[in-house]
C-alpha positions in Angstrom: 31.6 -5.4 -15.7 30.3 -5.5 -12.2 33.2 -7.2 -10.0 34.9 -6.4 -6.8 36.8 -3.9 -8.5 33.8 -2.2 -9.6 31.9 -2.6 -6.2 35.3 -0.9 -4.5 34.7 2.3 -7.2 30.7 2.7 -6.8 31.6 2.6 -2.7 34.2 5.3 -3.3 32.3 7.4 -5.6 29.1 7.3 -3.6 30.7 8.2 -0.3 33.1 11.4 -2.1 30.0 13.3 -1.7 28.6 12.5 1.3 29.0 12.5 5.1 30.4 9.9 7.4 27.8 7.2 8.2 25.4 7.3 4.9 26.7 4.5 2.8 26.2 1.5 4.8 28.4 -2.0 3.4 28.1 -4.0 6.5 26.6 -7.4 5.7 24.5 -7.2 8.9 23.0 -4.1 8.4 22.5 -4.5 5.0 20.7 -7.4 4.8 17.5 -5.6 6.6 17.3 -3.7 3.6 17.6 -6.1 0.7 13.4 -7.0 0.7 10.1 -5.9 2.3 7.4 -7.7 3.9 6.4 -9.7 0.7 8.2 -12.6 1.8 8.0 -14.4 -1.1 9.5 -12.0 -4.1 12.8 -12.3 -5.0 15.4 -10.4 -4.1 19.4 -10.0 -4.4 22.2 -8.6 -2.6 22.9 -4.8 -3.3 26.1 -3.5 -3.7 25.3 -0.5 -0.8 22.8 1.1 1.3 22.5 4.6 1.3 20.7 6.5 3.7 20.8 10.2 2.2 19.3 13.1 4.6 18.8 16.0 1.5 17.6 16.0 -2.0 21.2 16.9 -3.4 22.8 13.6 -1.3 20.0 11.6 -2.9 20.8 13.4 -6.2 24.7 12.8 -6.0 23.5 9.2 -5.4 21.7 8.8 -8.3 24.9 10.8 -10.6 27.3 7.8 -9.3 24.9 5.4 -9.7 23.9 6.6 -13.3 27.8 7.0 -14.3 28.9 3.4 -13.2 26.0 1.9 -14.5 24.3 0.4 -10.8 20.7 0.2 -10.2 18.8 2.3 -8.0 16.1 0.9 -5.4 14.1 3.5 -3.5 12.9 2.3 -0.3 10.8 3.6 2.5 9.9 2.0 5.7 9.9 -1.4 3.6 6.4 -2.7 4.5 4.9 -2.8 0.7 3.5 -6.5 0.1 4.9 -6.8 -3.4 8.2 -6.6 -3.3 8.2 -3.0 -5.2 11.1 -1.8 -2.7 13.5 -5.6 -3.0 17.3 -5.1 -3.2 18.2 -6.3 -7.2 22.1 -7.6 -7.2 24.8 -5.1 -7.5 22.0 -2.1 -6.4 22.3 1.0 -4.4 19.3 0.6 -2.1 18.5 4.7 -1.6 16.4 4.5 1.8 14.8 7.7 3.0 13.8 6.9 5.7 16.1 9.3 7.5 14.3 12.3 5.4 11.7 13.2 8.1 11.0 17.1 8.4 7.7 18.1 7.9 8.6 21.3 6.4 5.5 23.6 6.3 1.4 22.6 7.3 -0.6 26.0 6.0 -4.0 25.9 7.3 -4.8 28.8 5.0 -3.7 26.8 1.7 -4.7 23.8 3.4 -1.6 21.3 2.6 1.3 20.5 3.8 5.3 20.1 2.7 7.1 16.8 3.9 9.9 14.7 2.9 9.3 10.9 2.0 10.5 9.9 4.9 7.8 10.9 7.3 5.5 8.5 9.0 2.0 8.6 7.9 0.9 9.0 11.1 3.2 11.5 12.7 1.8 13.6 9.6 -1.8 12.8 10.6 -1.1 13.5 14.2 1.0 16.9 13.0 -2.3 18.5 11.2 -4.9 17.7 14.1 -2.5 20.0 15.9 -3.6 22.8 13.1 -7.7 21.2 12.9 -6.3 20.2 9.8 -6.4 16.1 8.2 -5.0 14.3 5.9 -6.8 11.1 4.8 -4.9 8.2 3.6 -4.5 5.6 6.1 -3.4 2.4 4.7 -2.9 -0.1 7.5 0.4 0.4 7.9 0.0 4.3 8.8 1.7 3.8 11.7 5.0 2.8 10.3 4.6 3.5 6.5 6.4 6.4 5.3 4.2 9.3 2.7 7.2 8.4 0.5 6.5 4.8 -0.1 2.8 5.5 0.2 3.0 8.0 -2.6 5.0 5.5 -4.7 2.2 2.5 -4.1 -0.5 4.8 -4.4 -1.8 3.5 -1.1 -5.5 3.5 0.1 -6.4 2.9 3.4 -9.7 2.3 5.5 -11.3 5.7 4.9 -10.5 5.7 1.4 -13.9 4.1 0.3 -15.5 8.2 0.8 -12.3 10.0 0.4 -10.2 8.4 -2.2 -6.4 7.3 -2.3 -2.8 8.9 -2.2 -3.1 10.4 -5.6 -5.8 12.3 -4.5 -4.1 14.2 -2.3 -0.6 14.5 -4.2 -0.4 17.7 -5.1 3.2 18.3 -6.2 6.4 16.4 -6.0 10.5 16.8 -5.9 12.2 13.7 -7.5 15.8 12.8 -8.6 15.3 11.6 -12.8 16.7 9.4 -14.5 19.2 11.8 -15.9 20.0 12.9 -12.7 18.6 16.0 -12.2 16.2 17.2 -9.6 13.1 18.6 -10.5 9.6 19.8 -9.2 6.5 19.1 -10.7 2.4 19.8 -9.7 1.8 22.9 -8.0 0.7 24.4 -4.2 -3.0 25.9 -6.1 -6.3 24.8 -5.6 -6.5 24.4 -9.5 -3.8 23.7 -12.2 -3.8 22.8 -16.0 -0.5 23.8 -17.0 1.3 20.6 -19.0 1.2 17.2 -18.4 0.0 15.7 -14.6 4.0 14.2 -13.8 3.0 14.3 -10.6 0.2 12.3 -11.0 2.3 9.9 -13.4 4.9 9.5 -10.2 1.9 8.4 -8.2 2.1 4.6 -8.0 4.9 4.2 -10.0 7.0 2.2 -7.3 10.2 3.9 -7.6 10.7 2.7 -11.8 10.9 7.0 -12.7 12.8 8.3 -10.4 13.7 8.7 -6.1 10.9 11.2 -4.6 12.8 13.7 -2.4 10.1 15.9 -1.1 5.9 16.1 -1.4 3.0 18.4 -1.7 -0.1 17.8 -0.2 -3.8 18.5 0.2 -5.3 18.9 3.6 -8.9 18.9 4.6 -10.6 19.7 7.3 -10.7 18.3 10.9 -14.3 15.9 10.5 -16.8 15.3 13.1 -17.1 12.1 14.8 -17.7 9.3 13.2 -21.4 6.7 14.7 -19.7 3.0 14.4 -21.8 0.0 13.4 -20.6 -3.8 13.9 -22.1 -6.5 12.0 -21.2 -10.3 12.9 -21.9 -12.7 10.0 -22.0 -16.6 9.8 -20.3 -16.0 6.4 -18.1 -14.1 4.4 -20.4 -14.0 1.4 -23.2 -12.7 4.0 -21.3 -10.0 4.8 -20.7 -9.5 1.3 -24.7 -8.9 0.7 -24.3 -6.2 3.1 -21.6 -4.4 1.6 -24.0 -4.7 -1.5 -26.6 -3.3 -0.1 -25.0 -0.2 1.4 -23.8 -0.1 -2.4 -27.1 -0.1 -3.3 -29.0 2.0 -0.4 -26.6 4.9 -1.9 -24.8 5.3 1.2 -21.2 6.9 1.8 -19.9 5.5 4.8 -16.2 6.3 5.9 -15.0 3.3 6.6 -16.6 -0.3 5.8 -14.1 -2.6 7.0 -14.4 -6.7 7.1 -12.8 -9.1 9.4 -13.1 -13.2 8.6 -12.8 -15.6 11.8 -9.8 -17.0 11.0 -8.2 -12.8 11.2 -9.9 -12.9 14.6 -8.7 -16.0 16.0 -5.3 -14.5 15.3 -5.9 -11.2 16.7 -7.1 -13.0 19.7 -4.6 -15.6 20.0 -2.3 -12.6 20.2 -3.8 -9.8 21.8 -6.7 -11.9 24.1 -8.9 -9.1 22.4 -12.3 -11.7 23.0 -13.9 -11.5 19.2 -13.4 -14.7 17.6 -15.9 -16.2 20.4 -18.8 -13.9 19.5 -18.0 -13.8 15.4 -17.3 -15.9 12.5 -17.1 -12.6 10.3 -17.1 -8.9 11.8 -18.3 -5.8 9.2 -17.5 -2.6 10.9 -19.1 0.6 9.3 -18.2 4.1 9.9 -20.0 7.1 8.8 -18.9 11.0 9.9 -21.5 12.9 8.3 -22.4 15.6 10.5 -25.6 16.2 12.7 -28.6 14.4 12.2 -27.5 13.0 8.8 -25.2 11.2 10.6 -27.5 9.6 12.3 -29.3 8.7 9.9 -26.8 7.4 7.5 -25.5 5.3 10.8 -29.1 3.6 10.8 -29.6 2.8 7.3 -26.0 1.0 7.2 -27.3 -1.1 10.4 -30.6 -1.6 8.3 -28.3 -2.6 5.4 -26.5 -5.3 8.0 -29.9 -6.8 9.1 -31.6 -7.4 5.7 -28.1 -9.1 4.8 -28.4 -12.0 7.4 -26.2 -10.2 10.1 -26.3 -12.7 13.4 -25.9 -9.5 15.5 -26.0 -6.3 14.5 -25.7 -2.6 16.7 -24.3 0.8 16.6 -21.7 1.1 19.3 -22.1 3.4 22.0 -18.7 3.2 23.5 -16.2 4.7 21.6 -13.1 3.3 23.3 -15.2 -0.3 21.9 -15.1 0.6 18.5 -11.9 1.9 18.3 -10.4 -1.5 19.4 -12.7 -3.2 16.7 -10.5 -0.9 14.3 -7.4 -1.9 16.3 -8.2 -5.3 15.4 -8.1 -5.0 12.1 -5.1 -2.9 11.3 -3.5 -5.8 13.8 -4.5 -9.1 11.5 -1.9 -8.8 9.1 1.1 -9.1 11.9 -1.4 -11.1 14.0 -1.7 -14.1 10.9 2.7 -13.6 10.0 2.8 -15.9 13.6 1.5 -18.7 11.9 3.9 -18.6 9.2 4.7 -17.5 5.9 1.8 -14.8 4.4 1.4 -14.0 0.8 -1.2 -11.5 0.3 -3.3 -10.6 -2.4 -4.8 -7.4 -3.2 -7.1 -7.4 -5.4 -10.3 -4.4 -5.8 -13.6 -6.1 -7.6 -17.2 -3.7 -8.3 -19.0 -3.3 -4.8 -21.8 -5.3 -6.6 -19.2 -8.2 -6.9 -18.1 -8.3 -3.9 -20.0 -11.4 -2.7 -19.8 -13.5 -5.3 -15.6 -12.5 -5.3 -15.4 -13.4 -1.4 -17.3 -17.1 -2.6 -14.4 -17.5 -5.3 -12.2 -17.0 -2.9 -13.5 -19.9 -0.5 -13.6 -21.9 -3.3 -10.1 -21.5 -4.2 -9.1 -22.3 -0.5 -11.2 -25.3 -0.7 -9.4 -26.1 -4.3 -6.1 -25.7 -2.9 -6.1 -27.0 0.2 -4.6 -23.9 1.7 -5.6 -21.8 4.7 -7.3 -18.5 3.5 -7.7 -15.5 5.7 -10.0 -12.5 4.4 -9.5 -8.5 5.6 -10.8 -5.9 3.1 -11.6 -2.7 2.5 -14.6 -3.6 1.4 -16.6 -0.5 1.0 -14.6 0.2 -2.1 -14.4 -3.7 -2.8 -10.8 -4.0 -2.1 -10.1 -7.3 -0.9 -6.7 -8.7 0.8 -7.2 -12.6 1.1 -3.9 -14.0 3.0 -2.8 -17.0 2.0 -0.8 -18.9 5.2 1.3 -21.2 4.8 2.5 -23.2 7.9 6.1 -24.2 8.4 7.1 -27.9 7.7 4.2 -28.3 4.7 6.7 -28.5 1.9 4.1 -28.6 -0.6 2.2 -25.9 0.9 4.0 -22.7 -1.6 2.9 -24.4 -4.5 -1.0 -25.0 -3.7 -1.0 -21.2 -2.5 0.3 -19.8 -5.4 -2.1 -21.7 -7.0 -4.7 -20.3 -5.0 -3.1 -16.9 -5.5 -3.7 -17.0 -9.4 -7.5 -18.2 -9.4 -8.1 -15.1 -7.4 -6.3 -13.2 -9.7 -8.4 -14.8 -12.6 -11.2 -14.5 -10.7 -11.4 -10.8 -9.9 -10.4 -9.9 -13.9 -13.3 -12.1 -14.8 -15.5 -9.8 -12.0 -14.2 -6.7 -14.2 -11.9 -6.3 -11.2 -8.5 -5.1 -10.9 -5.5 -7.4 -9.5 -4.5 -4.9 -7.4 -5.8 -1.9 -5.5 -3.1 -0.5 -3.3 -0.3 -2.4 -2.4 1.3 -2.0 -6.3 2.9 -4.7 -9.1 6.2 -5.0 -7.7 7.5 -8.3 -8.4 4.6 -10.9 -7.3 1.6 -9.1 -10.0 3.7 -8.4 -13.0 1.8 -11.8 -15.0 -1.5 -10.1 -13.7 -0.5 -6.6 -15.2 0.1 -8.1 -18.1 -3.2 -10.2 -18.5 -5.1 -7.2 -17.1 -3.5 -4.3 -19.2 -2.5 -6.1 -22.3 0.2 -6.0 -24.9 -1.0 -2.4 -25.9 -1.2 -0.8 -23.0 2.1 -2.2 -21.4 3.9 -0.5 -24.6 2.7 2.4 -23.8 3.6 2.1 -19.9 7.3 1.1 -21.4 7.9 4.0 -23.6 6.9 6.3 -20.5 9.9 4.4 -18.7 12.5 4.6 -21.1 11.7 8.6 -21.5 11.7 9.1 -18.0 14.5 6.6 -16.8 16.5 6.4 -20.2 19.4 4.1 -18.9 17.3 2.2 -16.4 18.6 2.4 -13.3 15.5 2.9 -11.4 13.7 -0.2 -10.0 14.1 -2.5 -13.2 12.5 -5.8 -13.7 9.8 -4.3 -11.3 6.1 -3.4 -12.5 6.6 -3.8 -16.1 10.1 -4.8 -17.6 11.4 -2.6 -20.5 13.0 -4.6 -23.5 16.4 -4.1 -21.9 15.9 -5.3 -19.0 13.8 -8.4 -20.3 16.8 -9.0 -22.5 
């Protein structure tokens, strides 16, 4: 029975085996750790905070937590966007954000060894120090931890040529559900031995166990990359020209889009100057070395002006297209100013990309609710925000609306309803209608072997009979 009582013991137990200053009860402290930036998943009031610094605190955590019966919430930095990392009442939220060594870059081996806790960035700026990169850069990078980005699997702008997290995962330490601490993958180029685990970790949003350390893969330091900008009257516009690099058989590194009401933000906010010159912006990257890069830099601004682009140029000044990217890693905080955001994430075919950008304006129109548009859209990952201003009472209830046709919409595309950001809380009806009855079996019985007393993250992703009992 979880009472005061029982609260008093799980305090006591926890901090037996731990230093001064790691299990946090303060109500005001706390309570910045109870949900992440999806603002509208639920969330309850854990029991504690814990803030372990080694693998064997996180481990003696997960012991006391197992023994009393609590459940376990790992948590990065906290900025997923589907409430994957939200307190559960009576929890033990297990933030590592504290874990932060980057224990070994090898530029022979090409990877490196860091605990969850480190900043994507600060590991991106780590390997330029050794002409070394590492290529997932989800939005966030600068405050997202490799830790929570392993756990969503998260993409990033580049992703569209050189794939996601999982890509680059090539072993992991993690805390089980029985409370051991294990390694699994490998430090080889090549490995076949067993079952990927490592893989299986990858995206699992904290369900199978608390990730205490990570492997991996580096490549090389790339070239340059030739920026192209493409301003479109529409969003479907600039749809046809991600279709048409699609189609042209081009790999750019980056093919980002920005819609004018992103812009207005970023302006409104930053006095950056682009919403007066765009209703839509496409900006297209390509690093291929030499003259292909040049020529693979043309073909995408040929691609731009057979779509219907308004204005279209390769950018000269490379301190201009870097604030173009600026821009749009800025939209998501830049739109959270005019209130409440619930984003979707959901990836389509590159072929359906238009015709998934003109659902979406319908459903805005539908619902009467404001509709902002960012995407990855190289790779056809969209991330429509649905705002919600203050004082609109009504105003939830239209956008979840919305939120569901776009769901609907992108299954019916052969799309996926979500592409980076995870199930969390707000996608487990989409899982379901995606996946089916089948396949979410299968998805439980790989929970209840790996987490057999579910501890870890229940109710989020898919919900085991136990916990939907």
């Amino acid at each position: 029975m979880r009472d005061d009582a029982w609260r008093r013991e799980l305090i006591e137990d926890l901090g037996r085996g731990l230093p001064d200053g790691r299990v946090i009860t303060d109500p005001a402290v706390v309570s910045g750790y109870v949900h992440d930036e999806a603002e509208w998943a639920p969330h309850g009031t854990p029991a504690a905070v814990v803030r372990p610094r080694t693998a064997e605190e996180v481990r003696h955590v997960v012991q006391v937590c197992l023994r009393l019966g609590a459940p376990v919430v790992p948590r990065g930095a906290g900025t997923g966007l589907s409430g994957g990392a939200n307190a559960i009442e009576y929890s033990v939220v297990v933030s590592t954000e504290a874990m932060t060594t980057i224990k070994e870059i090898n530029r022979r081996e090409r990877l490196a060894v860091v605990e969850p806790g480190v900043v994507n960035d600060h590991l991106r700026a780590a390997c330029a120090e050794h002409d070394l990169w590492y290529p997932p850069d989800p939005a966030s990078a600068p405050w997202s931890t490799i830790g929570g980005n392993v756990a969503t699997n998260a993409g990033g702008l580049c992703c569209v040529k050189y794939g996601v997290t999982r890509d680059y995962v090539l072993g992991l330490e993690f805390v089980t559900g029985t409370g051991e601490l294990v390694r699994v993958g490998r430090r080889t180029a090549k490995g076949v031995a067993g079952y990927d685990l490592a893989g299986l970790m990858v995206g699992s949003e904290g369900t199978l166990g608390v990730i205490t350390e990570v492997t991996v893969r580096l490549r090389p330091a790339r070239e340059p990359e030739h920026t192209v900008v493409g301003y479109f009257s529409s969003t479907v516009d600039a749809g046809y020209a991600v279709a048409a690099v699609a189609e042209a058989g081009l790999e750019p590194s980056a093919l980002e889009l920005i819609d004018r009401h992103c812009l207005a933000a970023v302006d409104e906010w930053k006095h950056m100057g682009l919403s007066a010159e765009a209703d839509v912006v496409l900006l297209g990257r390509t690093d291929s070395p030499g003259p292909a890069g040049e020529r693979e830099a043309d073909a995408m601004l040929a691609c731009f002006e057979k779509a219907g682009a308004t204005f279209a140029a390769r950018s000269t000044d490379q301190q201009e297209a870097d604030a173009l990217f600026d821009a749009r890693r800025l939209a998501y905080p830049a739109l959270e100013r005019l209130g409440p955001v619930l984003t979707e994430d959901v990836c389509v075919p590159k072929g359906a990309v238009p015709e998934m950008l003109a659902r979406i304006e319908e459903a805005a129109v539908r619902h009467d609710t404001l509709i902002a548009n960012i995407a990855h859209a190289g790779d056809g990952n969209l991330h429509p925000l649905l705002i919600t201003h203050p004082g609109d009472d009504d105003a939830r209830k239209r956008a979840q609306a919305a939120f569901d046709d776009i769901i609907a919409a992108a299954l019916e595309l052969g799309g996926t309803v979500t592409g980076e950001h995870g199930v969390g809380l707000l996608k487990r009806d989409g899982l379901a209608a995606e996946a089916g009855s089948a396949v979410l079996a299968l998805g439980r019985a790989v929970k209840n072997a790996l987490d057999p007393h579910g501890i870890f993250n229940p109710g989020k992703v898919i919900a085991t009979e136990r916990e939907r009992a």
